[in-house]
VEXDREN-2710 file (C-alpha; in Angstrom, 1 decimal):
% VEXDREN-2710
k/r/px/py/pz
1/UNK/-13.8/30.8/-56.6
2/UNK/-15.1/27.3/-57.1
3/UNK/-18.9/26.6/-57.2
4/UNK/-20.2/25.9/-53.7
5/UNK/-22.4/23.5/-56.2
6/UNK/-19.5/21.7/-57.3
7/UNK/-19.1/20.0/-54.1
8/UNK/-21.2/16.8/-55.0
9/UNK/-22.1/13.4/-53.1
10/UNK/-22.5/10.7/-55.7
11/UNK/-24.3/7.2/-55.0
12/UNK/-24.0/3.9/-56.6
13/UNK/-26.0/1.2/-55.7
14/UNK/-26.4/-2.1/-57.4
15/UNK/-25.0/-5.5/-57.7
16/UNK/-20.8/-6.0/-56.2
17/UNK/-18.8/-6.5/-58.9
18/UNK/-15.3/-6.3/-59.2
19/UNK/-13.7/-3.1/-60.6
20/UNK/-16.8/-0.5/-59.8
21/UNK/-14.5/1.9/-57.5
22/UNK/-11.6/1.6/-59.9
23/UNK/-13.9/2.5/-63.1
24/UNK/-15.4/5.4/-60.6
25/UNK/-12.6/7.3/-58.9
26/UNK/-10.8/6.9/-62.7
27/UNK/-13.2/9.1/-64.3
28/UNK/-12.7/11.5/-60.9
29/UNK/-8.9/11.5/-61.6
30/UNK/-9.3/12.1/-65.5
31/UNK/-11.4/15.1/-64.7
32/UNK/-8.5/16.3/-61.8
33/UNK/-11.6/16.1/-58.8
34/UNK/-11.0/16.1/-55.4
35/UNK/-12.1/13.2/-53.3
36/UNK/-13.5/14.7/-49.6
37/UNK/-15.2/11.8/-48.3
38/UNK/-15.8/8.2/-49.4
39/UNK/-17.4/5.0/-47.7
40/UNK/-18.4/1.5/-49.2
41/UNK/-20.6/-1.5/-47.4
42/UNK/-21.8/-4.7/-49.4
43/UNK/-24.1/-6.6/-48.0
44/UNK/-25.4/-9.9/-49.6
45/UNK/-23.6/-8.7/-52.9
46/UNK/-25.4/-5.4/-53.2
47/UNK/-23.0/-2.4/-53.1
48/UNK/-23.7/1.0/-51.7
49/UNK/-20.7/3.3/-52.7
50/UNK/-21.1/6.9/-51.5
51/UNK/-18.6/9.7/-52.6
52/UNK/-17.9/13.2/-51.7
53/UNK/-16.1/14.9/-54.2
54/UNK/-15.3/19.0/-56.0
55/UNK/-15.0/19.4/-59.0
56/UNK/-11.4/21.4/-60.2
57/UNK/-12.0/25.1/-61.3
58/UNK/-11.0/23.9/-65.2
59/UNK/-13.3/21.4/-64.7
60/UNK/-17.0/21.2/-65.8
61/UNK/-19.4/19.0/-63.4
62/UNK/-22.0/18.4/-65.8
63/UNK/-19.2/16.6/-67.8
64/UNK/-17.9/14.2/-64.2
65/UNK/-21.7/13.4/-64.1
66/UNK/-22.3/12.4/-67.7
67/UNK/-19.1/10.1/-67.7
68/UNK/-20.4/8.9/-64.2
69/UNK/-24.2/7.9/-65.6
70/UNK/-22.6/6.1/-68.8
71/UNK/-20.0/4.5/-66.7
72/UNK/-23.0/3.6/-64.3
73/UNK/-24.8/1.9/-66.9
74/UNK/-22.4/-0.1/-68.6
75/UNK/-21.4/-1.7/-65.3
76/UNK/-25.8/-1.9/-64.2
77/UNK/-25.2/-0.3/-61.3
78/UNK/-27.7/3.3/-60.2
79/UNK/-26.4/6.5/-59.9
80/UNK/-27.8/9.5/-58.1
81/UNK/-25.8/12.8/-57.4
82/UNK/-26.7/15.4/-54.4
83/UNK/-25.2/19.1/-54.5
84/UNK/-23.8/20.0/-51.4
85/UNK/-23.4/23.6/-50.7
86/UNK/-20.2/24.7/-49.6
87/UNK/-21.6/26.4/-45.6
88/UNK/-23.3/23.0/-45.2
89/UNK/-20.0/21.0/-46.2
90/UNK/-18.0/23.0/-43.4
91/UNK/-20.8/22.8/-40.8
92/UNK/-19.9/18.8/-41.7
93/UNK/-16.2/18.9/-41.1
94/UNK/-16.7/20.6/-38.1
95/UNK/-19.0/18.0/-37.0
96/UNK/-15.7/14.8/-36.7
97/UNK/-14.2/17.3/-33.8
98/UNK/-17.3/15.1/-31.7
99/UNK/-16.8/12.9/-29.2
100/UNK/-16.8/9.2/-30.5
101/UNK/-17.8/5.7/-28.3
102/UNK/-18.1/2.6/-29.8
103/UNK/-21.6/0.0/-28.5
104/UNK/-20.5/-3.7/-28.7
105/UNK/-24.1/-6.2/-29.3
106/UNK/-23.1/-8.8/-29.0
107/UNK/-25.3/-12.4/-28.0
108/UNK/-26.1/-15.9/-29.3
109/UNK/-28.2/-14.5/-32.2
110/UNK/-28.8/-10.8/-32.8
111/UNK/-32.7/-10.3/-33.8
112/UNK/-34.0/-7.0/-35.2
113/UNK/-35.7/-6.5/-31.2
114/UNK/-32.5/-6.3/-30.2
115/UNK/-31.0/-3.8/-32.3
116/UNK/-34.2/-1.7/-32.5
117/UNK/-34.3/-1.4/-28.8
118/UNK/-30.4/-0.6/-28.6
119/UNK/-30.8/2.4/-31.4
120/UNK/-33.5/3.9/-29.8
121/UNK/-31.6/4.3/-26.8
122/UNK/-29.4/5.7/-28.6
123/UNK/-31.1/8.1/-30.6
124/UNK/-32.5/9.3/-26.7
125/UNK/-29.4/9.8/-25.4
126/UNK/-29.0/12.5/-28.9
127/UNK/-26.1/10.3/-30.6
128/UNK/-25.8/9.7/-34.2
129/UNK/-24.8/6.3/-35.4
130/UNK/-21.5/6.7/-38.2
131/UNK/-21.0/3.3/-39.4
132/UNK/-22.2/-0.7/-38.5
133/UNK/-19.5/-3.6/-38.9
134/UNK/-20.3/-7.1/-38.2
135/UNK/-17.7/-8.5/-36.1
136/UNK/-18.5/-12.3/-36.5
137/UNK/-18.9/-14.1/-39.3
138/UNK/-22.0/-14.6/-41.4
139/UNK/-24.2/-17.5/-39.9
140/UNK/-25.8/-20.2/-41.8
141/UNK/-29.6/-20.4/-41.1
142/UNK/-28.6/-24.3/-40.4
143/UNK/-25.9/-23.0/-38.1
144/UNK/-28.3/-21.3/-36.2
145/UNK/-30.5/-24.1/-35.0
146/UNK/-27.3/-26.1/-33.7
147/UNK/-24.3/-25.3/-31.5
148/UNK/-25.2/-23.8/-28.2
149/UNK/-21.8/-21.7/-28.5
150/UNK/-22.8/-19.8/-31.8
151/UNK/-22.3/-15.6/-31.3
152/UNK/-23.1/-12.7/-33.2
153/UNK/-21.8/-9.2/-32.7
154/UNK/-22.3/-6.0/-34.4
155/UNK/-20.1/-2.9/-33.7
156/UNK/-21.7/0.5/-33.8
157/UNK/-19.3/3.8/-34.3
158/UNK/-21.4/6.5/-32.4
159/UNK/-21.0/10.5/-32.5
160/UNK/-22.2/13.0/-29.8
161/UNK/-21.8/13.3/-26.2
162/UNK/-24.6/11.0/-24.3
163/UNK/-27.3/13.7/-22.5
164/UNK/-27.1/11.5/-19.3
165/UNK/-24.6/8.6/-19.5
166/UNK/-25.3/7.0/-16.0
167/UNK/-29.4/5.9/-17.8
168/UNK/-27.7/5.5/-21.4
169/UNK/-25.4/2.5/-19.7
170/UNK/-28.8/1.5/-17.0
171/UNK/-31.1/1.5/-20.2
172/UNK/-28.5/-0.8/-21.9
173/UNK/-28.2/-3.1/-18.5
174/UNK/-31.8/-3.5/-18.9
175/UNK/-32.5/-4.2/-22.2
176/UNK/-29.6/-7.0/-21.8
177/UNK/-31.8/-8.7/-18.8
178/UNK/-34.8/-8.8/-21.4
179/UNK/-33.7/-9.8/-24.5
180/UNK/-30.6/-12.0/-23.6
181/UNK/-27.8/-9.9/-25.4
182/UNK/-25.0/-7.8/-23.7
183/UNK/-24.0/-4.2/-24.7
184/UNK/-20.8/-2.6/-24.0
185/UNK/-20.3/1.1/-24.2
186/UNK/-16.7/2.9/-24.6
187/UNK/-14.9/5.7/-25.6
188/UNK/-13.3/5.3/-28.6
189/UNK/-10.2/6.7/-27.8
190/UNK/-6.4/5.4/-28.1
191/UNK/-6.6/3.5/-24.9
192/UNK/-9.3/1.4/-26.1
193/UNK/-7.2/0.2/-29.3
194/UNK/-4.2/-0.5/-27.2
195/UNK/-5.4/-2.5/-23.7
196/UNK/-2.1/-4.8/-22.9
197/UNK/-3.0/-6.3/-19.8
198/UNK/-6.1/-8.6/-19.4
199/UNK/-6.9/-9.9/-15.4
200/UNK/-8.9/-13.0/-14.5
201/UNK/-10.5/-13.9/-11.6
202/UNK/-10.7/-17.3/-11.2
203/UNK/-13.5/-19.1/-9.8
204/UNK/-16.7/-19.2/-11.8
205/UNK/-14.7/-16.8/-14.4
206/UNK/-12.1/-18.9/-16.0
207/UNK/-13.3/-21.7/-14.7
208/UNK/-17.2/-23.0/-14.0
209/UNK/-16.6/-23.9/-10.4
210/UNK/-15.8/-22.6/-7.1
211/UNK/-13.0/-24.7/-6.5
212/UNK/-13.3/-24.4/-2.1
213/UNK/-16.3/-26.2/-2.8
214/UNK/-14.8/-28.7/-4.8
215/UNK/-12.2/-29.4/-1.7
216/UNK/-15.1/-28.9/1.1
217/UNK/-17.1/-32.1/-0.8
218/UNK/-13.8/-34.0/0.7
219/UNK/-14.1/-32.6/4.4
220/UNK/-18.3/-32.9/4.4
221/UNK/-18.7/-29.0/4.4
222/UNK/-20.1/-28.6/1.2
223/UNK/-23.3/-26.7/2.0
224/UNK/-21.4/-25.0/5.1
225/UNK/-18.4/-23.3/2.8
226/UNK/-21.1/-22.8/-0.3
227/UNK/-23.2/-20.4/2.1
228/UNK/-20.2/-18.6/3.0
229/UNK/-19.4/-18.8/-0.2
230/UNK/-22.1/-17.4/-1.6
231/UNK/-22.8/-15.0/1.2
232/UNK/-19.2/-13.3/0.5
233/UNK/-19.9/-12.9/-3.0
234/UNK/-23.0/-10.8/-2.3
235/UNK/-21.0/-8.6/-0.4
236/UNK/-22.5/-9.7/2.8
237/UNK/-19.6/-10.9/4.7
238/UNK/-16.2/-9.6/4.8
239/UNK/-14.0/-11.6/2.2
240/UNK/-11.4/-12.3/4.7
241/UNK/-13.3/-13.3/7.6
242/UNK/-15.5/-15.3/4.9
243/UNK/-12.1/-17.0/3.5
244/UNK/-10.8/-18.1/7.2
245/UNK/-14.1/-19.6/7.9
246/UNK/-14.1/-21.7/4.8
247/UNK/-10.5/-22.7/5.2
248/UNK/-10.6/-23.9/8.4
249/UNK/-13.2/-26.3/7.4
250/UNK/-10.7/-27.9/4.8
251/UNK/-8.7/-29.4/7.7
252/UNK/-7.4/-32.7/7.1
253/UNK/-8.4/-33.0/3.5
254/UNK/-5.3/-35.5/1.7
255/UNK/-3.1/-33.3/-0.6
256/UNK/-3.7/-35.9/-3.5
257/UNK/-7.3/-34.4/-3.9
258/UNK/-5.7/-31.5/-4.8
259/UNK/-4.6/-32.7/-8.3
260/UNK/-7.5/-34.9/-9.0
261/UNK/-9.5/-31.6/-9.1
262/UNK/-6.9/-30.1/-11.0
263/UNK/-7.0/-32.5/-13.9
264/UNK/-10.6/-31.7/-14.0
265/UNK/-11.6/-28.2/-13.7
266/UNK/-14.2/-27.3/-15.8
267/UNK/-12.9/-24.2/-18.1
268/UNK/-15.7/-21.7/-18.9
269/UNK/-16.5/-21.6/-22.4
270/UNK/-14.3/-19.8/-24.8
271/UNK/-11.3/-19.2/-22.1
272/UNK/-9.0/-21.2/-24.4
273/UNK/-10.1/-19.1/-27.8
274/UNK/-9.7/-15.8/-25.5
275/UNK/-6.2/-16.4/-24.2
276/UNK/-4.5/-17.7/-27.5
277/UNK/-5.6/-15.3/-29.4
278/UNK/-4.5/-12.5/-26.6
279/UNK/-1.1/-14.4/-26.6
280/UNK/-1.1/-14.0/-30.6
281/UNK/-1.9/-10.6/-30.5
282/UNK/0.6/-9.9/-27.4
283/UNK/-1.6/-8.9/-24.9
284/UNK/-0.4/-10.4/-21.2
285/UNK/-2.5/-12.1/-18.5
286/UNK/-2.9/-12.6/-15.4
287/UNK/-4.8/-14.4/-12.3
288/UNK/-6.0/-12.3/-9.7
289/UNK/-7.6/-14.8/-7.4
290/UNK/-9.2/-15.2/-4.3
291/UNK/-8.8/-18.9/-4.4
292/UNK/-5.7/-21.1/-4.5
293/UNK/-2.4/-20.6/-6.3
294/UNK/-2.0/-24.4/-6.6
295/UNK/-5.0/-24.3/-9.2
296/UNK/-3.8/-21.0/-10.4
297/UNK/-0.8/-22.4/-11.5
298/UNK/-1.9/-25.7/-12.9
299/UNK/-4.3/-23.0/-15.3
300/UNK/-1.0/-20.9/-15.9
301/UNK/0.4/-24.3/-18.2
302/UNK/-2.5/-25.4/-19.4
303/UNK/-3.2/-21.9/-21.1
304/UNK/0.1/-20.3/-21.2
305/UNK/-0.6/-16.9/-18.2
306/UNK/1.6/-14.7/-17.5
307/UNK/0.9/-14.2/-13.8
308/UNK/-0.6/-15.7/-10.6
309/UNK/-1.3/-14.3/-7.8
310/UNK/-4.0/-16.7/-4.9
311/UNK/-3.5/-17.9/-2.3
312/UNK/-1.5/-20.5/-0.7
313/UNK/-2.7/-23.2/1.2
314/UNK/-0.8/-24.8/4.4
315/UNK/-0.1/-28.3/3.7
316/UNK/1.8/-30.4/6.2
317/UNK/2.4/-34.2/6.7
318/UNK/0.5/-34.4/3.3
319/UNK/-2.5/-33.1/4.5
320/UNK/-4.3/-29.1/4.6
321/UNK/-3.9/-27.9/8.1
322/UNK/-7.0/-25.3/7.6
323/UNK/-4.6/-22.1/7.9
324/UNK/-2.8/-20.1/4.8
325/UNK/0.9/-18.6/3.9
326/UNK/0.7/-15.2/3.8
327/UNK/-1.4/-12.2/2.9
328/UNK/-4.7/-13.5/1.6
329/UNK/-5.4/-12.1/-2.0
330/UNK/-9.1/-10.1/-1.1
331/UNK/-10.6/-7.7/-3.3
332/UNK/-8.3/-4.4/-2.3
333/UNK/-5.2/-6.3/-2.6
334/UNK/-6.3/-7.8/-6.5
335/UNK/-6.7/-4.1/-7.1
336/UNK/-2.8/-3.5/-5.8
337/UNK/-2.2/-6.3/-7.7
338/UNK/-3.5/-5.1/-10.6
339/UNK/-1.8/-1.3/-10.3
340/UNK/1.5/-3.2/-9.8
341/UNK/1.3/-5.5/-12.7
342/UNK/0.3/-2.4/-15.0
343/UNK/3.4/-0.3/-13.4
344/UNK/5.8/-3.4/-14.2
345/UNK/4.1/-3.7/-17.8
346/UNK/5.4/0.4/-17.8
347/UNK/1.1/0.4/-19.5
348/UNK/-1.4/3.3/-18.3
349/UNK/-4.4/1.5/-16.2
350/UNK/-6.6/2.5/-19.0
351/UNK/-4.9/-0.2/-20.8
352/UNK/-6.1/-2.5/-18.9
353/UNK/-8.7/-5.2/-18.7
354/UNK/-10.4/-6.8/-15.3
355/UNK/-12.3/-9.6/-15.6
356/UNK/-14.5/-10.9/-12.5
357/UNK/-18.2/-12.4/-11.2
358/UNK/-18.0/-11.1/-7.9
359/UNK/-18.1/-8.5/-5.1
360/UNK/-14.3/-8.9/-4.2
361/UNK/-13.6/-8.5/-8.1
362/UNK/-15.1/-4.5/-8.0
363/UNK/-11.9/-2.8/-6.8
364/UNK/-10.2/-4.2/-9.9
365/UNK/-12.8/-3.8/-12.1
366/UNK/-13.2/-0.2/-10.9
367/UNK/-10.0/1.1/-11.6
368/UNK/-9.4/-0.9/-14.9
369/UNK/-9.7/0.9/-18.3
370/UNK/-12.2/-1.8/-19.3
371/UNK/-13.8/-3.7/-16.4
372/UNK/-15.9/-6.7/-17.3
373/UNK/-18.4/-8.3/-14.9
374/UNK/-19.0/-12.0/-15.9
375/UNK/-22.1/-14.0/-15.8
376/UNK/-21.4/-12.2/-12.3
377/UNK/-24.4/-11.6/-9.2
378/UNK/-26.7/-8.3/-9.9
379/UNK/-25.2/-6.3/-7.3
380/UNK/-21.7/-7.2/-9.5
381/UNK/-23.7/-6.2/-13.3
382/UNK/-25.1/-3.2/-12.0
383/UNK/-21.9/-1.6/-10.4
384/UNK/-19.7/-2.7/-12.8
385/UNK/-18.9/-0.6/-16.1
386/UNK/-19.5/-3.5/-18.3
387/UNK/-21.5/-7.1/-18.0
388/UNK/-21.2/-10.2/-20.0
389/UNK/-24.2/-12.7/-19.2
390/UNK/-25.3/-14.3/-22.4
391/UNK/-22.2/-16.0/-24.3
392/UNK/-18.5/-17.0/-23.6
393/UNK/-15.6/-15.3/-22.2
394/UNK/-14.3/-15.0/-25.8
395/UNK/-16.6/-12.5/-26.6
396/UNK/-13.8/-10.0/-24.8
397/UNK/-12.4/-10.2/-28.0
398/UNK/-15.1/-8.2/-29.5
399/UNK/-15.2/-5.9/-27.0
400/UNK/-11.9/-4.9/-28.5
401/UNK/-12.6/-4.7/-32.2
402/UNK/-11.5/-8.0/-33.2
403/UNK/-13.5/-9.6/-36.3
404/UNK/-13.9/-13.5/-36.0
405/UNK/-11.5/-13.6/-39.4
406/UNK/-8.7/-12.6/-37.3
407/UNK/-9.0/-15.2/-34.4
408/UNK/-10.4/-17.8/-36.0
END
């Protein structure tokens, strides 16, 4: 039987330099070890290098750990060793059978407020933090001062079960109203590196406008359909007796407006970075939309979507008659929209992603495997499973593990 002392963690910190884990696990191999565990983070050029590893039977340790202290030297790097009884080992192992989330921070800058506040929460709720990976790319201090649309995210690997999930996921919400940075917890499960599907809203999601407010500017209703407007998107008013209402005010508005507001819809920031890299990667996407498939489908060339589903306007003699073609799209029918697209996709709902600011985006972004509420109304934050409210809509991308290296 083997030593339970010859189970030993070694450290090496010091200065990166190229060839350090080659001249390391080379000495391991000579001296037939077994490698258990092993992890390695640089940060600013200094390397921490932590290995796990048992010495072979025919093996002496005291031998590994001499070559590992000379080797140590030569290269100026520190070495420390730890024993690691064997019962404490196991009790180890049996510890990766845990339950595993990942929490996204992610926000213009990051400062050490925000991360201190988003660690304590989770060393309350009894988790233990495995590993930290920056997911966008160093900034310059310069960088910093400029560029409105400058992001930072960090990615923290968590282990343990949450004591009360419901107050882990409020404390987050609140912390994100305070300090101006958004926190996503998920399950880091298979579903979670797999979505497929990714469904938009439209109106004040991919784009920065309510576009029935746009067309009621040309019919004098502006402040009229923006109450209504407003009023639905609160939840106060049914969507469908909301949507006739506004409608009918569009009456006699010239179908040439139509494309004029077209050619200029605002695009909220980082739409275009989102969807080509979800193209690249092969995700698919979709409008869900309460608003019109005539600027749903003007969206669906310019960015290259998969799918549109709005609704239709009534145009005759060149003019809106203030009615619409068929069903109108409200929140329960984006939901069957979104059930149907993931049963034609032959992708579990857990693969997929809802996007939406308001009230009638909730039954989509309910039974989604990752729903998103976007710079949306409170009511929308707090009953949705996940907010964005400080940066872009490209920051989805970090929500599913993607490092700015690979979509930039």
């Amino acid at each position: 039987m083997t030593n339970p002392k010859e189970i030993i963690l070694v450290t090496i910190t010091g200065e990166d330099k190229p060839g350090q884990t080659l001249a390391l696990t080379n000495i391991l191999a000579k001296h037939n070890a077994s490698i258990l565990d092993i992890g390695q983070a640089v940060i600013h050029n200094n390397l921490s290098l932590g290995i796990v590893f048992r010495a072979h039977e025919d093996s002496e340790t005291s031998a590994i750990l001499k070559d590992i202290l000379f080797r140590s030297y030569e290269m100026g790097v520190s070495a420390k060793f730890k024993p690691i009884p064997v019962d404490e080992y196991e009790h180890w192992v049996h510890e990766q059978g845990k339950k595993r989330s990942i929490v996204t921070v992610v926000g213009r800058q990051l400062s050490a407020e925000h991360l201190a506040q988003v660690t304590n929460v989770i060393r309350e709720q009894g988790l233990n933090i495995d590993l930290i990976s920056r997911l966008t790319g160093r900034m310059s201090i310069n960088e910093a001062q400029l560029g409105r649309h400058r992001r930072a995210c960090v990615e923290l690997s968590v282990r343990g079960t949450p004591i009360d999930e419901d107050k882990m996921k409020l404390d987050f919400l609140n912390i994100s109203k305070l300090v101006e940075v958004d926190i996503a917890f998920q399950n880091d499960n298979a579903f979670r590196r797999n979505r497929k599907l990714v469904c938009f809203d439209m109106d004040s999601t991919l784009i920065q406008t309510e576009v029935i407010v746009e067309l009621a500017k040309y019919a004098n209703a502006e402040e009229k359909v923006s109450e209504i407007t407003e009023a639905a998107m609160r939840g106060e008013i049914d969507f469908k007796e909301s949507f006739r209402q506004r409608i009918a005010l569009l009456k006699g508005i010239d179908e040439n407006v139509l494309h004029d507001i077209a050619r200029n819809l605002p695009l909220t920031e980082g739409a275009h970075r989102l969807i080509s890299n979800l193209k690249k990667y092969g995700y698919k996407t979709a409008i869900l939309s309460g608003g019109f498939t005539y600027f749903g489908r003007y969206l669906q060339t310019m960015l290259g979507i998969d799918y549109v589903f709005a609704n239709e306007l009534e145009i005759k003699d060149g003019k809106l008659t203030g009615n619409y073609i068929g069903e109108i799209v409200d929140g329960q029918m984006k939901a069957e929209l979104l059930k149907k697209l993931a049963f034609k996709e032959d992708i579990h709902l857990e693969q997929v992603i809802a996007v939406g600011d308001g009230a009638n985006d909730l039954p989509m972004i309910s039974i989604a495997g990752l729903g998103i509420a976007f710079h949306a109304k409170p009511v929308v934050r707090e009953s949705a499973g996940h907010a964005i409210s400080t940066v872009g809509l490209d920051s989805i991308l970090y929500l599913l593990g993607f490092r700015d290296r690979e979509i930039d």
